[in-house]
C-alpha positions as CSV (number, residue, x, y, z in Angstrom):
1,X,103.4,71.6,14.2
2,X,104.8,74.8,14.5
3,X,105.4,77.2,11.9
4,X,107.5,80.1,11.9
5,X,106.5,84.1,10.6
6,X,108.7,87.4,10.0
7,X,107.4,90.1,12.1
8,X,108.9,93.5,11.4
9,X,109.4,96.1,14.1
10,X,109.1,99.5,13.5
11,X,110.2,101.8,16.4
12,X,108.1,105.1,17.1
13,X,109.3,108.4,17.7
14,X,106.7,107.8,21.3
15,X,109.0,104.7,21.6
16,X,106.4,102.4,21.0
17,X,106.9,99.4,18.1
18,X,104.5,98.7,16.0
19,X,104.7,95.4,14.4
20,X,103.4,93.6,11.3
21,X,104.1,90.1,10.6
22,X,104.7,90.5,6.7
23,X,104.3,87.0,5.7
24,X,100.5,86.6,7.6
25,X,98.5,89.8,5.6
26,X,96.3,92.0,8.2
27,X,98.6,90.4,11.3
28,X,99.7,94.0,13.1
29,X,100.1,95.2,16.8
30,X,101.8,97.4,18.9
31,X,103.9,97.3,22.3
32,X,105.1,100.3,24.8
33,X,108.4,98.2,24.8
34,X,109.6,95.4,22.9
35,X,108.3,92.9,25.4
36,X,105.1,94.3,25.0
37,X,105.1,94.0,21.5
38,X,106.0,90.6,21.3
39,X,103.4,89.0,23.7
40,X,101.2,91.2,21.7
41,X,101.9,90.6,18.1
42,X,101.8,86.6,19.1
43,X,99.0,86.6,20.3
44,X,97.2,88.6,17.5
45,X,98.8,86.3,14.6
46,X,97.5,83.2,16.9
47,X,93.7,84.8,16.6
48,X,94.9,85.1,12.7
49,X,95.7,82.1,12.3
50,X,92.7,80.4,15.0
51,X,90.1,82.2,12.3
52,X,91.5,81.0,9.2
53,X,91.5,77.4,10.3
54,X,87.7,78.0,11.7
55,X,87.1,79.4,8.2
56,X,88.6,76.0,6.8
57,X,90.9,78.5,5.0
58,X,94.7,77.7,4.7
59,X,97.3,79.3,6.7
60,X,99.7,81.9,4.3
61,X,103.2,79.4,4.0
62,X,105.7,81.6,5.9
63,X,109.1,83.0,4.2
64,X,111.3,83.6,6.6
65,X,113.3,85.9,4.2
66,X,110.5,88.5,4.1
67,X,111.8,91.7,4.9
68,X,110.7,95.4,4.9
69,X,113.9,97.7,4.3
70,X,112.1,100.4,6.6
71,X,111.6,98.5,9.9
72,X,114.0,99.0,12.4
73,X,114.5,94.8,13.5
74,X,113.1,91.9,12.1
75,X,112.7,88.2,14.2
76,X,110.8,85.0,13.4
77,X,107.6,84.8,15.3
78,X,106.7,81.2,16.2
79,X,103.4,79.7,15.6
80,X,102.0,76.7,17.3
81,X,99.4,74.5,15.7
82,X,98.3,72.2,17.8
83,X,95.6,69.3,16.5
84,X,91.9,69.4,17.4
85,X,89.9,66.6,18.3
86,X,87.1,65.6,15.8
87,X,83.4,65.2,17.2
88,X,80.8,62.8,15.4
89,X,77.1,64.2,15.5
């Protein structure tokens, strides 16, 4: 299953971006450059998201019209959810 988030980019005057996904609360990163900042805000909403399901909590349902008026860009951020394999004790 793959579900898809609105990050927000918000360009420094350093030139750094820092990013929040706005649709996945306390998901945030930065980047030097916007490659950067993509590998990195992905992989912080995956740890996000790999917590809440260890927590048995649900995952935040995405809105893909979520927008901050004071980022510079916004892009969808896809999320991968891949099955896990139940044990029996």
């Amino acid at each position: 299953m793959v579900k898809k988030y609105r990050a927000a980019y918000y360009r420094q005057p350093d030139g750094w971006l820092v990013v929040s996904v706005l649709d996945f609360p306390g998901v945030h990163s930065q980047g030097k450059n916007l490659r950067e900042a993509r590998l990195m805000i992905k992989d912080a909403l995956t740890l996000m998201a790999e917590c809440c399901l260890e927590a048995d909590k649900p995952l935040p349902k995405p809105n893909r019209r979520a927008k901050n008026l004071q980022a510079s860009f916004h892009e969808d951020i896809a999320l991968e959810i891949k099955a896990r394999a139940l044990t029996m004790a």
